[in-house]
DSSP file (Angstrom, degrees, kcal/mol; ACC not computed):
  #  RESIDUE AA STRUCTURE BP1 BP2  ACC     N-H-->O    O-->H-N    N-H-->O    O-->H-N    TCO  KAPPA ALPHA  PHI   PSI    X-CA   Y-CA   Z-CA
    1    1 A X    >>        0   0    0      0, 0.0     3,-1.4     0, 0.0     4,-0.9   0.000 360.0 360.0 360.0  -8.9  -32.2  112.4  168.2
    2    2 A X  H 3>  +     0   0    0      1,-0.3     4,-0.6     2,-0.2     0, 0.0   0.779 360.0  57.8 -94.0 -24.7  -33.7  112.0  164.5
    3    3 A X  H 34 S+     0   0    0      1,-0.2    -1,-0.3     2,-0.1     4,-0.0   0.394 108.2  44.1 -97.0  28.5  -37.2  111.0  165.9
    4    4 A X  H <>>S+     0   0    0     -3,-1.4     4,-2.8     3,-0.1     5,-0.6   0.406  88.9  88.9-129.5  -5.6  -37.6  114.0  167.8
    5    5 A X  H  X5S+     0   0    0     -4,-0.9     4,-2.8     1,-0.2     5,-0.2   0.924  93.3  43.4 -49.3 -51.6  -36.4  116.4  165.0
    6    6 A X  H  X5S+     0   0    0     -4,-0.6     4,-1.2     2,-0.2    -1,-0.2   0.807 109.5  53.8 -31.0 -49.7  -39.9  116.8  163.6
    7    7 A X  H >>5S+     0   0    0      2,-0.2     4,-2.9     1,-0.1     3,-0.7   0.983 120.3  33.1 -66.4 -54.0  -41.5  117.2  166.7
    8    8 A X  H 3X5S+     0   0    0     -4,-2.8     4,-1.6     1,-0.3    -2,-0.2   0.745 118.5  47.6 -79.8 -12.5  -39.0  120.2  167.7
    9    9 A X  H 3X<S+     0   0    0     -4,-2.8     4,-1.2    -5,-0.6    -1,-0.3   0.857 114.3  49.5 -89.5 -15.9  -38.3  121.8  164.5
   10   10 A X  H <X S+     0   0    0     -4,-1.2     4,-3.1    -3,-0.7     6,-0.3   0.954 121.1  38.6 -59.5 -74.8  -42.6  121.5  164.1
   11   11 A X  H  < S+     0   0    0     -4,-2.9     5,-0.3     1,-0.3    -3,-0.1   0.791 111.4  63.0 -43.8 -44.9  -42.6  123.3  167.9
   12   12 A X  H  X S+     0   0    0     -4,-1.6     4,-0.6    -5,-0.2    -1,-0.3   0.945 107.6  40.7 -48.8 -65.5  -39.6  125.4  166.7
   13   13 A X  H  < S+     0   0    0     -4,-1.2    -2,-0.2     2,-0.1    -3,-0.1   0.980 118.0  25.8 -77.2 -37.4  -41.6  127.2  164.0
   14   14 A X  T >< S+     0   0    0     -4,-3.1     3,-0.5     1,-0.2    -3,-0.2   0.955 131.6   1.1 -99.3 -62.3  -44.9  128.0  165.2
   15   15 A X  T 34 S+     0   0    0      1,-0.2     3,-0.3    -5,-0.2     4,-0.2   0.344  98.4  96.7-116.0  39.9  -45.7  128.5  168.6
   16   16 A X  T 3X  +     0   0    0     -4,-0.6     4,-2.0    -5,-0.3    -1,-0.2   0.108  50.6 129.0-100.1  33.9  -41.9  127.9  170.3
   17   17 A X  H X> S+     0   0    0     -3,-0.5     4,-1.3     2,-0.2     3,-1.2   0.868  73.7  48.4   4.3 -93.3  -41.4  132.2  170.2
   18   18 A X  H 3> S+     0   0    0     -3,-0.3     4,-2.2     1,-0.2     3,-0.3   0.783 115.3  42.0 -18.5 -82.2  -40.4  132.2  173.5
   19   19 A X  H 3> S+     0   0    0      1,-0.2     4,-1.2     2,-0.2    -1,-0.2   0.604 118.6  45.3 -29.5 -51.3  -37.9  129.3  172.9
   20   20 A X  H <X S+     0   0    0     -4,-2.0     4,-0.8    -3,-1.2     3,-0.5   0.957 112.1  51.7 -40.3 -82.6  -36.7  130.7  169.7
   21   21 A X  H  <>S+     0   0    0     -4,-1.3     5,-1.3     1,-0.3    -2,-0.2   0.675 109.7  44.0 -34.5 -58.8  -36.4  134.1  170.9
   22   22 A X  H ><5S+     0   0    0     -4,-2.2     3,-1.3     3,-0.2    -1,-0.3   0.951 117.0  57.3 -70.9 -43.3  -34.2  133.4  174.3
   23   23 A X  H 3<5S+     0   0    0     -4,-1.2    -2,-0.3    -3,-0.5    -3,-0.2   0.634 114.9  34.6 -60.0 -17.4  -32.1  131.0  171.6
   24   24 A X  T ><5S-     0   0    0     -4,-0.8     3,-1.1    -5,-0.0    -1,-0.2   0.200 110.9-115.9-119.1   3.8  -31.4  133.6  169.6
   25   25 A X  T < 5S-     0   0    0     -3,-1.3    -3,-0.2    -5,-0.2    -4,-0.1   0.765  86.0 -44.7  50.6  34.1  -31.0  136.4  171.9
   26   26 A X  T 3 <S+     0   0    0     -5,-1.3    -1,-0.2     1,-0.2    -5,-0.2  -0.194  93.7 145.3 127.1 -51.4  -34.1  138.1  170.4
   27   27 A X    <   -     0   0    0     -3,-1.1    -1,-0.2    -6,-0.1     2,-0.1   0.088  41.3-141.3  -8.6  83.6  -33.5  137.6  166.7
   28   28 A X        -     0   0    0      1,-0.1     2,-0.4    -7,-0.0    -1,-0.1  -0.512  11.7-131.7 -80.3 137.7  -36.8  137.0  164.8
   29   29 A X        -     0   0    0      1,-0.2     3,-0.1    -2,-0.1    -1,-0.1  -0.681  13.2-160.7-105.2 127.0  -36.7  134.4  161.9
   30   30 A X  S    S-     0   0    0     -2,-0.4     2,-0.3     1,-0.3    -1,-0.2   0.870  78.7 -27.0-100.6 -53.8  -38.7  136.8  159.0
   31   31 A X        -     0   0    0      2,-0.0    -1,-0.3     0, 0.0     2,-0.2  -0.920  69.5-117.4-176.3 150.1  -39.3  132.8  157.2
   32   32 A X        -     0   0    0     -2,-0.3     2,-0.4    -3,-0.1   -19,-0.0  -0.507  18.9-131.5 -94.9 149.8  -37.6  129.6  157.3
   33   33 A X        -     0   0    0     -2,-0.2     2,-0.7     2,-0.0    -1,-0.0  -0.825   8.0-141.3-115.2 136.0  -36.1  127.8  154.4
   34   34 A X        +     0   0    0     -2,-0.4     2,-0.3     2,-0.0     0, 0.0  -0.774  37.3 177.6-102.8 133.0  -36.8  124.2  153.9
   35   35 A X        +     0   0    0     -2,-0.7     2,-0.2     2,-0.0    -2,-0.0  -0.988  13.8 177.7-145.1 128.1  -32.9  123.2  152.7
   36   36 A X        -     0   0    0     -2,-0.3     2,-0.3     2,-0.1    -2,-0.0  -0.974  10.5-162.4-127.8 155.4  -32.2  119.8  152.0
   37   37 A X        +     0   0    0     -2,-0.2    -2,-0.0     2,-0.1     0, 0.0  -0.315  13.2 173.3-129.8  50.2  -28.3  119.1  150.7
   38   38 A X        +     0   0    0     -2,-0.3     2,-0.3     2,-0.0    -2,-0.1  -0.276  14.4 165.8 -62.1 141.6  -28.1  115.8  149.0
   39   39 A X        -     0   0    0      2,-0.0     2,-0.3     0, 0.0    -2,-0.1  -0.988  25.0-171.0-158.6 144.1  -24.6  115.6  147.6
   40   40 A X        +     0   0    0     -2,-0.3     2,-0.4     2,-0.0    -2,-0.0  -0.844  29.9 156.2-159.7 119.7  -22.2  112.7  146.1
   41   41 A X        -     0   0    0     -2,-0.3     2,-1.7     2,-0.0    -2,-0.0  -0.926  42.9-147.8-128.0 111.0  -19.0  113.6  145.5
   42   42 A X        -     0   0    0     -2,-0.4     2,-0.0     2,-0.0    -2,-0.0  -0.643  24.8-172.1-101.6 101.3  -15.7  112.5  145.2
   43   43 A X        -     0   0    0     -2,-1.7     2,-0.3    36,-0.0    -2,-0.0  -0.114   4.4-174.1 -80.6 154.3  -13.5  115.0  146.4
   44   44 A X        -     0   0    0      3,-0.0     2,-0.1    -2,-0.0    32,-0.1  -0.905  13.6-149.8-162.5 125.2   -9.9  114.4  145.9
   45   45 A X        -     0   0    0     -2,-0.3     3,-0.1     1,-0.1    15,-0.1  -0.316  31.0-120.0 -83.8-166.4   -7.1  117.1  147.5
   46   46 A X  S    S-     0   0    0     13,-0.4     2,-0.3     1,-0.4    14,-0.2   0.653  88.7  -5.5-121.6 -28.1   -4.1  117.1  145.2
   47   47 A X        +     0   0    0     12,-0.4    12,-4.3     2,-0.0    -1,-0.4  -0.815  63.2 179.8-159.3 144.8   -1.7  115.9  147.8
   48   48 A X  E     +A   58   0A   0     -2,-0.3     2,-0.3    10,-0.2    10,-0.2  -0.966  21.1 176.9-136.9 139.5   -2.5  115.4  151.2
   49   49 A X  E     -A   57   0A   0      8,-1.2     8,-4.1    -2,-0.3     2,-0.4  -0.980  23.7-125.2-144.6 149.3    0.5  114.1  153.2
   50   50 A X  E     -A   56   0A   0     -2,-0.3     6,-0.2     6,-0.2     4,-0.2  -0.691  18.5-152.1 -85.5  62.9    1.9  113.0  157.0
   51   51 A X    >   -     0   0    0      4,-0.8     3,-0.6    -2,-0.4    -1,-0.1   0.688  33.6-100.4 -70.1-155.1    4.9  114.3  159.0
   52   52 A X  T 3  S+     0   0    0      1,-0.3    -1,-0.1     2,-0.1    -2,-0.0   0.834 130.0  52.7 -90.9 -40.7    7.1  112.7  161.6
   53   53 A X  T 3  S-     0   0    0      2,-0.1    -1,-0.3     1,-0.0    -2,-0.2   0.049 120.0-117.9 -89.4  19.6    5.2  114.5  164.2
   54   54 A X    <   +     0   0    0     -3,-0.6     2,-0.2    -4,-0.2    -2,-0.1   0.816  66.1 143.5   1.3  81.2    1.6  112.9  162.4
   55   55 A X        -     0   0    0     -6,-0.1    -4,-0.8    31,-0.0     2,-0.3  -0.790  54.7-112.5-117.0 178.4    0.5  115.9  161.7
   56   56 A X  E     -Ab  50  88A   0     31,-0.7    33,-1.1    -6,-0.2     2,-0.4  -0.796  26.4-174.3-105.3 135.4   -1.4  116.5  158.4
   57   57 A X  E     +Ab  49  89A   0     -8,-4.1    -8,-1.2    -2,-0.3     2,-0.5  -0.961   9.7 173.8-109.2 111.3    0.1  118.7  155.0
   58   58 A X  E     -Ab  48  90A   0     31,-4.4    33,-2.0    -2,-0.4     2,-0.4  -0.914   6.9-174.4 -96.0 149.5   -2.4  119.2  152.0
   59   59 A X  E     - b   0  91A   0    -12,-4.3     2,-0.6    -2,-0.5   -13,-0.4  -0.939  10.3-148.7-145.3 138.5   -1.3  121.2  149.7
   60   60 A X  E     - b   0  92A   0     31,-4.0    33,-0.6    -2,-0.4     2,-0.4  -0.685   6.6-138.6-106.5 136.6   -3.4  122.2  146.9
   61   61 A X  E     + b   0  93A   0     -2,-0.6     2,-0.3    31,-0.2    33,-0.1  -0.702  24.6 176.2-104.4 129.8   -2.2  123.1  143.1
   62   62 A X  E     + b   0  94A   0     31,-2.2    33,-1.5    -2,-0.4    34,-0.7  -0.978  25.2 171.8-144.2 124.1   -3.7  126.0  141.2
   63   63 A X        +     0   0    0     -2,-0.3    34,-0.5    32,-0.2     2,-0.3   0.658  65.8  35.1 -95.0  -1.6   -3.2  127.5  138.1
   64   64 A X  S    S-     0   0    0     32,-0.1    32,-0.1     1,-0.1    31,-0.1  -0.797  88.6 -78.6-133.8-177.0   -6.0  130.0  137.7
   65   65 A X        +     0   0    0     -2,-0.3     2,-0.3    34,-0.1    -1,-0.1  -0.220  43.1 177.8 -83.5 121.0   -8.2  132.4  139.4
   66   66 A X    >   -     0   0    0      1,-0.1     3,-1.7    -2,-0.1     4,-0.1  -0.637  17.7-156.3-138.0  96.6  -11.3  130.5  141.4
   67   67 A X  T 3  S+     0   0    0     -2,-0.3     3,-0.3     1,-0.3     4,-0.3   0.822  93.3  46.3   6.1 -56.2  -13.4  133.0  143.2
   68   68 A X  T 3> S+     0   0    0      1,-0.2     4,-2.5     2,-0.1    -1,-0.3   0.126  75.3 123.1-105.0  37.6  -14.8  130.4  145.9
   69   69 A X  H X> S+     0   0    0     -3,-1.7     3,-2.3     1,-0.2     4,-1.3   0.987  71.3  56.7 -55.5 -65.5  -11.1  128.9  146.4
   70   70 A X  H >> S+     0   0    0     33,-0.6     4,-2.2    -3,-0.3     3,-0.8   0.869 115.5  47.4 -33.5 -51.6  -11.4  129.7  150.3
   71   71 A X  H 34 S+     0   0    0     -4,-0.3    -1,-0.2     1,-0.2    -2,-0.2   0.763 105.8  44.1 -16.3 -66.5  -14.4  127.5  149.7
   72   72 A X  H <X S+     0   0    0     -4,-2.5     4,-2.2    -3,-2.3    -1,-0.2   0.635 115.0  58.2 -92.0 -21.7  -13.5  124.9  148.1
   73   73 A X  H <X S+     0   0    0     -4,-1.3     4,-0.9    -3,-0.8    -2,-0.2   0.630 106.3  46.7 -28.2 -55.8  -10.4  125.0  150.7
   74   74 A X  H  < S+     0   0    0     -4,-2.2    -2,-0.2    -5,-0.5    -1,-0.2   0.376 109.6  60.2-104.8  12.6  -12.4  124.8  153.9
   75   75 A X  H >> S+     0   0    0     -5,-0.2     3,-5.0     3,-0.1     4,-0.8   0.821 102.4  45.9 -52.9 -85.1  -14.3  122.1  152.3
   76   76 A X  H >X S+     0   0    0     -4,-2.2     4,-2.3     1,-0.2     3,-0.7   0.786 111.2  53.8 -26.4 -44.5  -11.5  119.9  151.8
   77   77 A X  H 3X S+     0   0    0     -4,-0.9     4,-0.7     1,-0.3    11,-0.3   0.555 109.0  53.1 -74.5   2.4  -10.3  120.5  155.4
   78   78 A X  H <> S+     0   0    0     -3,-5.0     4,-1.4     2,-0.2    -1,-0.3   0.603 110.1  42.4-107.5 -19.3  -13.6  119.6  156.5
   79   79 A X  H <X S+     0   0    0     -4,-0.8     4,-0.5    -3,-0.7    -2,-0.2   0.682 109.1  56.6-126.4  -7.4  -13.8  116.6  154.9
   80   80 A X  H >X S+     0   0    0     -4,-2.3     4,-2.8    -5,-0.2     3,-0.5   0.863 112.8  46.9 -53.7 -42.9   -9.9  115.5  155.8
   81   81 A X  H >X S+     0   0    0     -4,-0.7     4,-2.3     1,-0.2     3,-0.9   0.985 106.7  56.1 -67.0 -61.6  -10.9  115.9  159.7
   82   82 A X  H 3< S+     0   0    0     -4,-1.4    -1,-0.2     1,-0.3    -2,-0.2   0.740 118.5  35.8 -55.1 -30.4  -14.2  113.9  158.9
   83   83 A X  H << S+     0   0    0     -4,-0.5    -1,-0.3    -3,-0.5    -2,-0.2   0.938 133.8  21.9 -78.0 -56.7  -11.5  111.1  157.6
   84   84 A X  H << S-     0   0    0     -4,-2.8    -2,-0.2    -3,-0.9    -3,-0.2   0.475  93.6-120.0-100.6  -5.2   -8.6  111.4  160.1
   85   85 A X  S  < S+     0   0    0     -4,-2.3     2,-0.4    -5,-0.3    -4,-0.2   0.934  91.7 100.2  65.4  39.7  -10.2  113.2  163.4
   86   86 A X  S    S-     0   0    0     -6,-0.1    -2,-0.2    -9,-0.1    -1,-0.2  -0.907  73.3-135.9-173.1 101.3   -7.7  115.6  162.4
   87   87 A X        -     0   0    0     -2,-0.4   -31,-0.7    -3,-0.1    -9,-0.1  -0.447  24.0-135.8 -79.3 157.9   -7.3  118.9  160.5
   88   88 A X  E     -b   56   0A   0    -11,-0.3     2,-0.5    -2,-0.1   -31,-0.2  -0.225  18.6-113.3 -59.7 159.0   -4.5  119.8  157.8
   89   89 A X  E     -b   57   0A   0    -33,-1.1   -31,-4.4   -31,-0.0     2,-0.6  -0.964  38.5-148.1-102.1 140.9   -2.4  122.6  157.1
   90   90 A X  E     -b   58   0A   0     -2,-0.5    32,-3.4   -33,-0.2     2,-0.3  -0.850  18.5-176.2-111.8 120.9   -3.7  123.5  154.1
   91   91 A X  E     -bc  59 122A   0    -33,-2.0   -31,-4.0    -2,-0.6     2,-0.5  -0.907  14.6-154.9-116.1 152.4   -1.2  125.1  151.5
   92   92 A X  E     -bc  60 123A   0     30,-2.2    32,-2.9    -2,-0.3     2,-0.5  -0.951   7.2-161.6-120.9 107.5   -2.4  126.6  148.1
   93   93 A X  E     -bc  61 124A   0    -33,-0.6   -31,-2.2    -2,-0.5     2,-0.8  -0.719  12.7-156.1 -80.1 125.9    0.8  126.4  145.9
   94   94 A X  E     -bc  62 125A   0     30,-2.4    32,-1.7    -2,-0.5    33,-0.3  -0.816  15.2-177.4-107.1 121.8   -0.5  129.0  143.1
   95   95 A X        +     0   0    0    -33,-1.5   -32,-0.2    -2,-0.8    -1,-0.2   0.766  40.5 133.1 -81.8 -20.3    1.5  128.2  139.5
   96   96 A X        -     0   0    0    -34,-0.7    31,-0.1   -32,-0.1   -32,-0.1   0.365  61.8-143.3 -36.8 177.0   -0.1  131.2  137.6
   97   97 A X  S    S+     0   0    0    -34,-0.5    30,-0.1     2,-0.1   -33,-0.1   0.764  86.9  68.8-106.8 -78.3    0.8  133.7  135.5
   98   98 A X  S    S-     0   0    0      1,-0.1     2,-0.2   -35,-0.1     0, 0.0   0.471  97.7 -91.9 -30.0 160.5   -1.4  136.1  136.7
   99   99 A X        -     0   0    0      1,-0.1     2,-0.5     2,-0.1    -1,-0.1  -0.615  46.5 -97.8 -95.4-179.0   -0.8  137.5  140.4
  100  100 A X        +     0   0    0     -2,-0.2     2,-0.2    -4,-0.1    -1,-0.1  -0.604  56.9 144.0 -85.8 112.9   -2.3  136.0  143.0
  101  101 A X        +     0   0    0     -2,-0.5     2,-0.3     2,-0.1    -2,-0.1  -0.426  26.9 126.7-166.6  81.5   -5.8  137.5  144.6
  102  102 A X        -     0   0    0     -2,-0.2     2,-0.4   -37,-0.1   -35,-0.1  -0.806  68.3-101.8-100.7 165.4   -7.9  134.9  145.6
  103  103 A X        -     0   0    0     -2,-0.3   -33,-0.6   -36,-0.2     3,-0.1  -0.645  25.1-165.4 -81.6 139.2   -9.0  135.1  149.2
  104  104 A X        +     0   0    0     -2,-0.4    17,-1.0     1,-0.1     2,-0.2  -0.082  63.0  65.2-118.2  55.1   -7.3  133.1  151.4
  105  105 A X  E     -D  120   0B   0     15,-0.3     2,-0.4    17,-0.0    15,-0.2  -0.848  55.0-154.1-165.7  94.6   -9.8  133.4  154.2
  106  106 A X  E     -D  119   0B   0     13,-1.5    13,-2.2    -2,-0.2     2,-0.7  -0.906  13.4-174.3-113.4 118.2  -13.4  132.7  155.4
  107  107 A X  E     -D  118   0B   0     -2,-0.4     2,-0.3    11,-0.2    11,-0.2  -0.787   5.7-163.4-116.6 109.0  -15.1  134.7  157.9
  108  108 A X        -     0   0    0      9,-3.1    -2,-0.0    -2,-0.7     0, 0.0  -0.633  40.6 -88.3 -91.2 130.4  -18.7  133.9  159.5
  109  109 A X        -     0   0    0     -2,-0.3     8,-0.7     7,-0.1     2,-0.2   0.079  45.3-160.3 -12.0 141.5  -21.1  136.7  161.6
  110  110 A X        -     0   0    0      6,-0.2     2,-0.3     3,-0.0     5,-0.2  -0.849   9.6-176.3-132.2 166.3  -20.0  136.5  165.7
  111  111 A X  B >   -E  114   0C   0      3,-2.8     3,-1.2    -2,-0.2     0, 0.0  -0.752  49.0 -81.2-148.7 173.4  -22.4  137.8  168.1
  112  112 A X  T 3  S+     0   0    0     -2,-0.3     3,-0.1     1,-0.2     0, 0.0   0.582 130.2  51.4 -26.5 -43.2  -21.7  138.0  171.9
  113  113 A X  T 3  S+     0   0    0      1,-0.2     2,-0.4     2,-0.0    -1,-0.2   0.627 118.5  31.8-101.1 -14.1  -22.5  134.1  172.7
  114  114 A X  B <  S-E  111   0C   0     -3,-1.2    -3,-2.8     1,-0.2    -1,-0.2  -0.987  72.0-127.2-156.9 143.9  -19.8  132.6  169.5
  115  115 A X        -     0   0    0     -2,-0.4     2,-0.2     1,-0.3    -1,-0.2   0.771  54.4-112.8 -63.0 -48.7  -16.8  133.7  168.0
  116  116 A X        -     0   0    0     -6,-0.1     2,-0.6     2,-0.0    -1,-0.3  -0.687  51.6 -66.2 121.7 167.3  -18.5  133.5  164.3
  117  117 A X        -     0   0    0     -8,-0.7    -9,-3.1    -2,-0.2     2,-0.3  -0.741  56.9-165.0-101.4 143.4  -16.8  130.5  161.8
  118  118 A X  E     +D  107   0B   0     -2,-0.6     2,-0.7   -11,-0.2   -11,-0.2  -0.838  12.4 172.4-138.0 114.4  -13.2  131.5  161.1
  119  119 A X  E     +D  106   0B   0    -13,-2.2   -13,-1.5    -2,-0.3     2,-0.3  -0.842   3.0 159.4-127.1 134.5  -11.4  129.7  158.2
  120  120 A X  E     -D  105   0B   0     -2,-0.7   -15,-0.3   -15,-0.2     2,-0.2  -0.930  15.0-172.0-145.3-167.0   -7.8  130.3  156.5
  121  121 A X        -     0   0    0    -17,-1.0     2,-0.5    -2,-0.3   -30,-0.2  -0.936  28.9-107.1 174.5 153.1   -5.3  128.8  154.6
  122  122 A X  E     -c   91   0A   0    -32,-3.4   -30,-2.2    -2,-0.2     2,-0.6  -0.585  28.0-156.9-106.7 150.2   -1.5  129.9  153.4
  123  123 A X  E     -c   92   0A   0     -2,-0.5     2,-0.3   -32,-0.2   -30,-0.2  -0.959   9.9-175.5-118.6 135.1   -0.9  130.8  149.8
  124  124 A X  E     -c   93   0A   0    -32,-2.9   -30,-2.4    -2,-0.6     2,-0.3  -0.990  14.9-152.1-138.3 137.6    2.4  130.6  148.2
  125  125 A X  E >   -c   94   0A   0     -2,-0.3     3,-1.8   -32,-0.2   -30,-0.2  -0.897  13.9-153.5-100.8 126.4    3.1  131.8  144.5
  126  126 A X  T 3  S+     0   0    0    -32,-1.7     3,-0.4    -2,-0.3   -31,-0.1   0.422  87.3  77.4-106.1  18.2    5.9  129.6  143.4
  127  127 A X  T 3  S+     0   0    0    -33,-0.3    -1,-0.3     1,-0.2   -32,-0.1   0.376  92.2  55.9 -62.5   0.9    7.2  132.0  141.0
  128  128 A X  S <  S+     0   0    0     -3,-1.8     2,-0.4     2,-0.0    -1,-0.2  -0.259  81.6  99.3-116.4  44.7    8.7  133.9  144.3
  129  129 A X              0   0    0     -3,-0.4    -5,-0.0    -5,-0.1    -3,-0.0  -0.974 360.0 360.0-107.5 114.8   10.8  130.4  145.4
  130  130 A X              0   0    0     -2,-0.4    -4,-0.0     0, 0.0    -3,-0.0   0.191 360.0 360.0-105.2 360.0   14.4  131.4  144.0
């Protein structure tokens, strides 16, 4: 497929309208963004574990507030299937003092033709474990 990406993303922008247009259910691309996403990274969950039934547990430990937690969440789970063919349950054990209000939750645009990306993940504050 990689030696025809040029030719069709070339075809794609300029005179594939039509093409575009039925792909998109109408949607006109106002300008295209040349994105490339070079990355090395060594991700590490904080424990990632197996059950009886081999399914997969991460659970991740946090003591403060991170904005792009959901993020950084559905990362991780992305990049456990990419390892195991296989997704987690993803737990966020939260130690803070502070309460807890990160989002635990990612939701992507759905249109008629796709459900949209849908991502969660359980949060437990372990000051409420008695």
């Amino acid at each position: 497929m990689q030696k025809y990406d040029v030719s069709l993303k070339l075809l794609l922008r300029t005179s594939g309208a039509g093409v575009l247009q039925a792909l998109t259910g109408g949607v006109a691309v106002e300008k295209w963004l040349d994105v490339e996403m070079p990355e090395v990274r060594n991700t590490r969950v904080d424990l990632l574990g197996e059950t009886a039934d081999r399914n997969l547990l991460h659970i991740e430990l946090q003591s403060t507030h991170d904005p792009a937690m959901a993020v950084r969440m559905a990362e991780y789970g992305l990049r456990v299937y990419r390892l195991f063919g296989r997704f987690p349950r993803q737990i966020l054990l939260y130690v803070g003092d502070a309460l807890l209000c990160m989002e635990t939750a990612l939701h992507g645009p759905s249109s008629q033709r796709c459900a949209g990306f849908a991502f969660s993940y359980e949060a437990v504050v372990i000051r409420n474990f008695r």
